[in-house]
CHARMM-style PDB file with segment names, atoms N, HN, CA, C and O in Angstrom:
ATOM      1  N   UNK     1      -4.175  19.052  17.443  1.00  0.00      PROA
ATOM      2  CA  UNK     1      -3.899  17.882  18.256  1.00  0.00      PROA
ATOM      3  C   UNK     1      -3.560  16.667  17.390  1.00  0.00      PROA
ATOM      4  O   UNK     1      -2.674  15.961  17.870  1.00  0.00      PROA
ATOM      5  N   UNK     2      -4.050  16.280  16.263  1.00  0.00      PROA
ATOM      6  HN  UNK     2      -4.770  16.854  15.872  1.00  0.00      PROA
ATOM      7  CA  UNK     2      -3.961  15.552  15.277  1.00  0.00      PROA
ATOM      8  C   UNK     2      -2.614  15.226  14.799  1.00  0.00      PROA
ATOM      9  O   UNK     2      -2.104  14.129  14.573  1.00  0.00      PROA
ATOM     10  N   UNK     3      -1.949  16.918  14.649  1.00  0.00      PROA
ATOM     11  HN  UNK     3      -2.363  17.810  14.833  1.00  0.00      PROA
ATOM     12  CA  UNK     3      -0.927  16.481  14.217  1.00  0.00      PROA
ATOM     13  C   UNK     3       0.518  16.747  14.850  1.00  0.00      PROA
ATOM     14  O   UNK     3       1.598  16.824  14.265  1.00  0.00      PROA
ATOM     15  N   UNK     4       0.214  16.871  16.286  1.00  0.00      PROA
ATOM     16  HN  UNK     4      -0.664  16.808  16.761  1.00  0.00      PROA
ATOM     17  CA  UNK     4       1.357  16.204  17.451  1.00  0.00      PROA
ATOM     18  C   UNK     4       0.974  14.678  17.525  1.00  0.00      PROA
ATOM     19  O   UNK     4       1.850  13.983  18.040  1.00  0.00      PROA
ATOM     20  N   UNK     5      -0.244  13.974  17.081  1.00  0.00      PROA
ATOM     21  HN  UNK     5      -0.955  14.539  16.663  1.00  0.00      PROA
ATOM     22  CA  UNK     5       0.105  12.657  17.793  1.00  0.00      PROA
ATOM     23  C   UNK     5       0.647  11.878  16.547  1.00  0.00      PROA
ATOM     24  O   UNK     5       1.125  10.745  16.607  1.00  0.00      PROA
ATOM     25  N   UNK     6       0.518  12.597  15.459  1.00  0.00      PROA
ATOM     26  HN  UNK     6       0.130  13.517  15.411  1.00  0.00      PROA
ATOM     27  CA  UNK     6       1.405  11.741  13.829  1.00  0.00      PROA
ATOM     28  C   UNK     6       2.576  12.452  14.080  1.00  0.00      PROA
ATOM     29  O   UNK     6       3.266  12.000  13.166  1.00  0.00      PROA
ATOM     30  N   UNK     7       3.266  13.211  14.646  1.00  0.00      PROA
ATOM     31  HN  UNK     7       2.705  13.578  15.388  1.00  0.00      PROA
ATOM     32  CA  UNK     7       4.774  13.700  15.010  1.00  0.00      PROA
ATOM     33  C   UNK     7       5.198  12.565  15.749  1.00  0.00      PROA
ATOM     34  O   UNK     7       6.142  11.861  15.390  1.00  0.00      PROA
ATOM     35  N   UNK     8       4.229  12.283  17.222  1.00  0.00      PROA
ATOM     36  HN  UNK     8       3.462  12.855  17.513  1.00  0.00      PROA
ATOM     37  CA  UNK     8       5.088  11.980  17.952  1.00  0.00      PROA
ATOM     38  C   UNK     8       4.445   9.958  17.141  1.00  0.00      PROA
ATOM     39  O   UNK     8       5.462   9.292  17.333  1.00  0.00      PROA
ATOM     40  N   UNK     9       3.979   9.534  16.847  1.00  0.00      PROA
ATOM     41  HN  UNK     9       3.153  10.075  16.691  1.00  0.00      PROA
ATOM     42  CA  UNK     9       3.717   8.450  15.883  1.00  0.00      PROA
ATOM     43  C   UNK     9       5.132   8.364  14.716  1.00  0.00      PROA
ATOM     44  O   UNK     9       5.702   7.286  14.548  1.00  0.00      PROA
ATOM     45  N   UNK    10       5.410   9.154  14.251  1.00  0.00      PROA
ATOM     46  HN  UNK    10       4.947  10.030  14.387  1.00  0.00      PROA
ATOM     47  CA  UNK    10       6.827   9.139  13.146  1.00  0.00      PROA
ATOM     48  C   UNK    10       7.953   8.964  14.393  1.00  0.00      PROA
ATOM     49  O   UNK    10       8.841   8.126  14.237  1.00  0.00      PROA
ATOM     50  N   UNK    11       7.905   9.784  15.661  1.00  0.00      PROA
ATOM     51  HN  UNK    11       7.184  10.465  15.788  1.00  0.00      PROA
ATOM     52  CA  UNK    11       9.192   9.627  16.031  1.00  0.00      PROA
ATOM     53  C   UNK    11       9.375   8.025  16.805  1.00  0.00      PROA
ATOM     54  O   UNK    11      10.407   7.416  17.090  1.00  0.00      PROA
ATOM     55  N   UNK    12       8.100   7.697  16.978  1.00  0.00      PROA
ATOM     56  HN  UNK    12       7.263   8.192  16.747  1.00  0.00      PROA
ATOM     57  CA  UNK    12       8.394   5.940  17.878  1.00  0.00      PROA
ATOM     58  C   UNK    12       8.659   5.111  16.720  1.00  0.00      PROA
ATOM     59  O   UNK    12       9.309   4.072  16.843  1.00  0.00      PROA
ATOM     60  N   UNK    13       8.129   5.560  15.426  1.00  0.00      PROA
ATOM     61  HN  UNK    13       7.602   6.404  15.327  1.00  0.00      PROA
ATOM     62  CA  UNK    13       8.262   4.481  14.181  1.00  0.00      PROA
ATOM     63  C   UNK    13      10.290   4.580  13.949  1.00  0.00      PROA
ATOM     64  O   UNK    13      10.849   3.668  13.338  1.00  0.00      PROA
ATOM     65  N   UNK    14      11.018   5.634  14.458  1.00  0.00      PROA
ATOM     66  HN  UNK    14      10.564   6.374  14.954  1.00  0.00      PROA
ATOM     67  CA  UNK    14      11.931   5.848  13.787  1.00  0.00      PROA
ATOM     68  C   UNK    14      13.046   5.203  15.009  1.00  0.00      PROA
ATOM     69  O   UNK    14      14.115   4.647  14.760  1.00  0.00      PROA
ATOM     70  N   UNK    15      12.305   5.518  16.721  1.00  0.00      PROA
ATOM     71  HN  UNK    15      11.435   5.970  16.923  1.00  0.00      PROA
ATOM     72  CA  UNK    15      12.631   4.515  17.557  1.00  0.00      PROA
ATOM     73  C   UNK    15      12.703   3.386  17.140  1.00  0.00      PROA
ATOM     74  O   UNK    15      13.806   2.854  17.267  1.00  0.00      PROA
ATOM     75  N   UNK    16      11.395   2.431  16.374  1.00  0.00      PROA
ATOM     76  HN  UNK    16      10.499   2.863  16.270  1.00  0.00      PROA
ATOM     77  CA  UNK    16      11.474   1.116  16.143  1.00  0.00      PROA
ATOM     78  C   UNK    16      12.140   0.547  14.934  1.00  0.00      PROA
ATOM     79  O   UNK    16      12.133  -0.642  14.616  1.00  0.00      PROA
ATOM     80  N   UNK    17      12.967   1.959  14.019  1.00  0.00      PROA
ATOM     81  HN  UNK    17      12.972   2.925  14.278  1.00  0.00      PROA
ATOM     82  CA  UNK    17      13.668   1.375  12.897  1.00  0.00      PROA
ATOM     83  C   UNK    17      13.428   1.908  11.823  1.00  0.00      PROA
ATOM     84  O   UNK    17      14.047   2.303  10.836  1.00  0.00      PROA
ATOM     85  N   UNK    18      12.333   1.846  12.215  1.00  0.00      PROA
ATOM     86  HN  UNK    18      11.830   1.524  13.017  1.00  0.00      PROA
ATOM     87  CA  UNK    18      11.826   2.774  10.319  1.00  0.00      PROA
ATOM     88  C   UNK    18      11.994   3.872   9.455  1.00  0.00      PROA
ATOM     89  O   UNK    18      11.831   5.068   9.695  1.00  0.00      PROA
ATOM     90  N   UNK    19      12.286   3.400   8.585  1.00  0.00      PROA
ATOM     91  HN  UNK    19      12.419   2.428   8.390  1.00  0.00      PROA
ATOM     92  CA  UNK    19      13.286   4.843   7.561  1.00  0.00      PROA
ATOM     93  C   UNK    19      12.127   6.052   8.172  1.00  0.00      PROA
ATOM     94  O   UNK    19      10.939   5.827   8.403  1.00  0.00      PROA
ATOM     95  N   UNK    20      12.905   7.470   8.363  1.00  0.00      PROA
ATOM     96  HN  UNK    20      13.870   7.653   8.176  1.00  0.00      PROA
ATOM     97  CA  UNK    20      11.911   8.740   8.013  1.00  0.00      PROA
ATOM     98  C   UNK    20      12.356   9.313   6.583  1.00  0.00      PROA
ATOM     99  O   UNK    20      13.458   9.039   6.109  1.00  0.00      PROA
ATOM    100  N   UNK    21      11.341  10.201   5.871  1.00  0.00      PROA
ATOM    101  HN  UNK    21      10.445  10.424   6.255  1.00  0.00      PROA
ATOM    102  CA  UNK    21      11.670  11.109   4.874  1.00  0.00      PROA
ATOM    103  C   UNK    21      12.164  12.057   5.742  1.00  0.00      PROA
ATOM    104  O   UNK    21      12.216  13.070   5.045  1.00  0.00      PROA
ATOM    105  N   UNK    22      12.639  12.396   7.064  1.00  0.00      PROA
ATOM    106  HN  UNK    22      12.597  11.573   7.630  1.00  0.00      PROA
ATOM    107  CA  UNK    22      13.222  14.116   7.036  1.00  0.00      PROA
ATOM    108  C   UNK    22      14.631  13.752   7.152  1.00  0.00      PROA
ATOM    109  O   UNK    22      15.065  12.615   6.968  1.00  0.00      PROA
ATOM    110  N   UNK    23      15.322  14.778   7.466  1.00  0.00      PROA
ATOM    111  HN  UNK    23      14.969  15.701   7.615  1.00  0.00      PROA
ATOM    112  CA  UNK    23      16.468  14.712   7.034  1.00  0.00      PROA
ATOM    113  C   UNK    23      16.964  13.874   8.144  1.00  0.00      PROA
ATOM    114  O   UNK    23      16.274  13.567   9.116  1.00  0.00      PROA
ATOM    115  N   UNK    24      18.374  13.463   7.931  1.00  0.00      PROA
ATOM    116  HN  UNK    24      18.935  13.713   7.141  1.00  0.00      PROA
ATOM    117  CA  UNK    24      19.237  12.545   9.393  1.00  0.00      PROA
ATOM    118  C   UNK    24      19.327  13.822  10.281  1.00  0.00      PROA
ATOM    119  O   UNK    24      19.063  13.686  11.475  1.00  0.00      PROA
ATOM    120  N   UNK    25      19.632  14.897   9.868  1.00  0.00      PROA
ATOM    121  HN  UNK    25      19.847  15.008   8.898  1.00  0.00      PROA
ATOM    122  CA  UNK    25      20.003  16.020  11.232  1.00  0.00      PROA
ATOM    123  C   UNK    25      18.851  16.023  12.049  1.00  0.00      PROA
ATOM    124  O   UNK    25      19.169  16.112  13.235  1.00  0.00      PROA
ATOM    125  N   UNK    26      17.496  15.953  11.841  1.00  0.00      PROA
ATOM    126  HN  UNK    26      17.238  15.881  10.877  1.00  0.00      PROA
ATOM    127  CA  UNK    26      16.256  15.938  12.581  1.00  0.00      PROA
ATOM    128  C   UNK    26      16.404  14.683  13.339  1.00  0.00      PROA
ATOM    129  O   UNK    26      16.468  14.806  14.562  1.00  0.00      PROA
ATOM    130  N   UNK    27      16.492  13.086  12.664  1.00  0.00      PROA
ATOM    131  HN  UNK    27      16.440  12.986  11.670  1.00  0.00      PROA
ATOM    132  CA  UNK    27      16.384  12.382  12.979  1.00  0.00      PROA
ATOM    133  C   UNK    27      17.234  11.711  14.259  1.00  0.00      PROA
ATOM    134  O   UNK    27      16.940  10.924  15.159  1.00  0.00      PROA
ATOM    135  N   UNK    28      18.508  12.477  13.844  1.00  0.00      PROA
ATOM    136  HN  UNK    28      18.747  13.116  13.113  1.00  0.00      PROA
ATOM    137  CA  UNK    28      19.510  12.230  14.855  1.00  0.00      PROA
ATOM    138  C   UNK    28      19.480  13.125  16.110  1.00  0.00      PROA
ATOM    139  O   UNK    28      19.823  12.707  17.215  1.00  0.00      PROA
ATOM    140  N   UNK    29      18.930  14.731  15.812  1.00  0.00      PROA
ATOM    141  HN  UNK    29      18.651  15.071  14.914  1.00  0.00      PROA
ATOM    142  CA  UNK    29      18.091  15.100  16.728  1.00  0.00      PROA
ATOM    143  C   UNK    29      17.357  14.274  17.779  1.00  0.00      PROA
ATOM    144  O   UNK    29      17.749  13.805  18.848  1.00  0.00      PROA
ATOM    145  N   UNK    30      16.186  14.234  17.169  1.00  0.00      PROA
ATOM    146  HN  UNK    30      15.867  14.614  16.301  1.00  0.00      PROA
ATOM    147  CA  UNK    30      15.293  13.016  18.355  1.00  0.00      PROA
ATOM    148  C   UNK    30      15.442  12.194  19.154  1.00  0.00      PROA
ATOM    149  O   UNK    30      14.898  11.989  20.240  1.00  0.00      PROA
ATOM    150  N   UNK    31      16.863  11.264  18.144  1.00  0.00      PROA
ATOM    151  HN  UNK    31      17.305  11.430  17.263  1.00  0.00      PROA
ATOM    152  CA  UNK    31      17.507  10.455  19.162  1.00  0.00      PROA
ATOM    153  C   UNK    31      18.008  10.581  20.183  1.00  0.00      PROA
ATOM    154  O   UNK    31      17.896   9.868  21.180  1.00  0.00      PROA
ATOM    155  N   UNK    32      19.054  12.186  19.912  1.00  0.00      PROA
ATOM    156  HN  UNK    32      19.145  12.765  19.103  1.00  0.00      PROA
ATOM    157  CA  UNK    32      19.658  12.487  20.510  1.00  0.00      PROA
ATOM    158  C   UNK    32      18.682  13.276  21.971  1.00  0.00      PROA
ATOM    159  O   UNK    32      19.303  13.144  23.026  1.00  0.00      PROA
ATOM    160  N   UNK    33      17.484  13.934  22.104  1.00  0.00      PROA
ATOM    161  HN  UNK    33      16.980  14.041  21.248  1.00  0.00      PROA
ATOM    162  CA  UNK    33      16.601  14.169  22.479  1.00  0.00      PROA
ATOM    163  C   UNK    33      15.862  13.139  23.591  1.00  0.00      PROA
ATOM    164  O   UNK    33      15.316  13.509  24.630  1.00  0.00      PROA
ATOM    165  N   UNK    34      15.985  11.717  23.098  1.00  0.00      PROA
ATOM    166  HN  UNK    34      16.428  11.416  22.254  1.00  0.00      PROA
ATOM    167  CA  UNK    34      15.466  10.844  23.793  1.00  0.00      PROA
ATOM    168  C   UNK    34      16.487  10.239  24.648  1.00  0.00      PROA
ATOM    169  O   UNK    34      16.465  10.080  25.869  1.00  0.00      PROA
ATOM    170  N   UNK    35      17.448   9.908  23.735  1.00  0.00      PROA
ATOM    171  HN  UNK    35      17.466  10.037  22.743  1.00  0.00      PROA
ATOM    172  CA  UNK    35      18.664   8.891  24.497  1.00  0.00      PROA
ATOM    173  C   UNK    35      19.448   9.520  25.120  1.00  0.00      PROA
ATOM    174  O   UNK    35      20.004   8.772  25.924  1.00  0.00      PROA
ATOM    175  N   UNK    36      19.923  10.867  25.204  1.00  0.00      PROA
ATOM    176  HN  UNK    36      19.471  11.475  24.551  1.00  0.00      PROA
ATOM    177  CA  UNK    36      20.381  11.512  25.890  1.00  0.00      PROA
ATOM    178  C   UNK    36      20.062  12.048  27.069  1.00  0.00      PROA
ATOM    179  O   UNK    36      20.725  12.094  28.105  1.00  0.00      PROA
ATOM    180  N   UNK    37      18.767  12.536  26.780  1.00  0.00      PROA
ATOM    181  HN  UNK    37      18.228  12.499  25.938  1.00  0.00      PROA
ATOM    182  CA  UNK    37      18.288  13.971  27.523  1.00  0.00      PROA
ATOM    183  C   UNK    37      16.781  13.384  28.142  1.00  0.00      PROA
ATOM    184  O   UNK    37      15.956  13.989  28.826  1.00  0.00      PROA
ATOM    185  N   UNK    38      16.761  12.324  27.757  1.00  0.00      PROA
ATOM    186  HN  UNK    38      17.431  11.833  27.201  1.00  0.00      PROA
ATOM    187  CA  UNK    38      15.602  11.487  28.367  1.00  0.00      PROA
ATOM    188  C   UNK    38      14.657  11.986  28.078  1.00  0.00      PROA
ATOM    189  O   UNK    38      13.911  11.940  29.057  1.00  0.00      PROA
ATOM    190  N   UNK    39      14.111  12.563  27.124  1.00  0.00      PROA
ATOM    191  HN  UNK    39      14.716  12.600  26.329  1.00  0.00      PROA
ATOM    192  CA  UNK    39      12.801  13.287  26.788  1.00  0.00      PROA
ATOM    193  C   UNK    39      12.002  12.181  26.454  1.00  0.00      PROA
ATOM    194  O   UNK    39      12.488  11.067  26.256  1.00  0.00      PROA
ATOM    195  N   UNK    40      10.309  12.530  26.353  1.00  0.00      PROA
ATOM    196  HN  UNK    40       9.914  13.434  26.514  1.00  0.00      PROA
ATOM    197  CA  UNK    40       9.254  11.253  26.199  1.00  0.00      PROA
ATOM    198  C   UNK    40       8.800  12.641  25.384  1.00  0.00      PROA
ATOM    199  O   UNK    40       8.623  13.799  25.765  1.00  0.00      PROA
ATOM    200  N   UNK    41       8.689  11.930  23.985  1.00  0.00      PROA
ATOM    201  HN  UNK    41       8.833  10.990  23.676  1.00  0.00      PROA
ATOM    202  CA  UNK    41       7.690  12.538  22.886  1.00  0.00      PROA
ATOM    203  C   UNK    41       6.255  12.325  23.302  1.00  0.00      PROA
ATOM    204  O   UNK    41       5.502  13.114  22.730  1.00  0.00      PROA
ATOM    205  N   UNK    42       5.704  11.561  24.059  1.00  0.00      PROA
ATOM    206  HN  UNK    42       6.315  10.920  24.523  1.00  0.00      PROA
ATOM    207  CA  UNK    42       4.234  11.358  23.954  1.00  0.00      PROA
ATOM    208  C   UNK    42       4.142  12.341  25.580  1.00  0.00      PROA
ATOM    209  O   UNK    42       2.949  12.567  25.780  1.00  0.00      PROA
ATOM    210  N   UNK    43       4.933  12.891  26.614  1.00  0.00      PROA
ATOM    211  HN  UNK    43       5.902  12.707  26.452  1.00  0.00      PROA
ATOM    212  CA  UNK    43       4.723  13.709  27.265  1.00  0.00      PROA
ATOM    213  C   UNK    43       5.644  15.365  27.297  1.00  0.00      PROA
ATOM    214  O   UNK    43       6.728  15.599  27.833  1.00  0.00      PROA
ATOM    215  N   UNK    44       4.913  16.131  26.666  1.00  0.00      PROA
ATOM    216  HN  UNK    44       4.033  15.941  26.231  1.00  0.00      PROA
ATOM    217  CA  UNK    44       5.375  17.304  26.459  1.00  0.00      PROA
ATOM    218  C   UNK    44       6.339  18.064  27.670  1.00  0.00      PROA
ATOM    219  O   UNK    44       6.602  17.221  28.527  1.00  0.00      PROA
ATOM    220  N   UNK    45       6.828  19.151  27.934  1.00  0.00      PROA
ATOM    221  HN  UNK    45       6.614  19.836  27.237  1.00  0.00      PROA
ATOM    222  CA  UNK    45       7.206  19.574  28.704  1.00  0.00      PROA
ATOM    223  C   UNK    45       7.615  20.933  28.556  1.00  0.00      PROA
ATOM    224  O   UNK    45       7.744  21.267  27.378  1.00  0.00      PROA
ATOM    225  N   UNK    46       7.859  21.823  29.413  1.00  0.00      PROA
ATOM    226  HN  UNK    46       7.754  21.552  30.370  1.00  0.00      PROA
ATOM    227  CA  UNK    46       8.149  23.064  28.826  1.00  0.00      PROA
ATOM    228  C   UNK    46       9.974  23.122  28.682  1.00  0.00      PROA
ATOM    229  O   UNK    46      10.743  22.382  29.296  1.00  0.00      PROA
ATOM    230  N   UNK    47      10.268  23.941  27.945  1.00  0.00      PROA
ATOM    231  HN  UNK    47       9.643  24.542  27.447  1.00  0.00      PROA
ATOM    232  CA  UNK    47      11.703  24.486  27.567  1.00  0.00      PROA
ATOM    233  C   UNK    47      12.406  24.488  28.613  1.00  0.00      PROA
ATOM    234  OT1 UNK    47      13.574  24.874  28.571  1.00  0.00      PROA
TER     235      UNK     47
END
């Protein structure tokens, strides 16, 4: 549990700007994940 809430903690830091160490393909992932597809990292969902 610990370490979905520092996942989903890196992905709002990267919402609010902040460099990540993973790669841009992940990062642009997420975005693309959120801003697209309307997903909420802090509420899971199935596939």
């Amino acid at each position: 549990m610990a370490g979905e809430r520092e996942h989903i903690r890196e992905i709002e830091e990267v919402l609010s700007g902040v460099r990540s160490a993973r790669d841009d393909i992940v990062v642009q992932s997420w975005l693309r994940c959120i801003g697209t597809h309307q997903l909420d990292p802090a509420r899971p969902t199935e596939a």
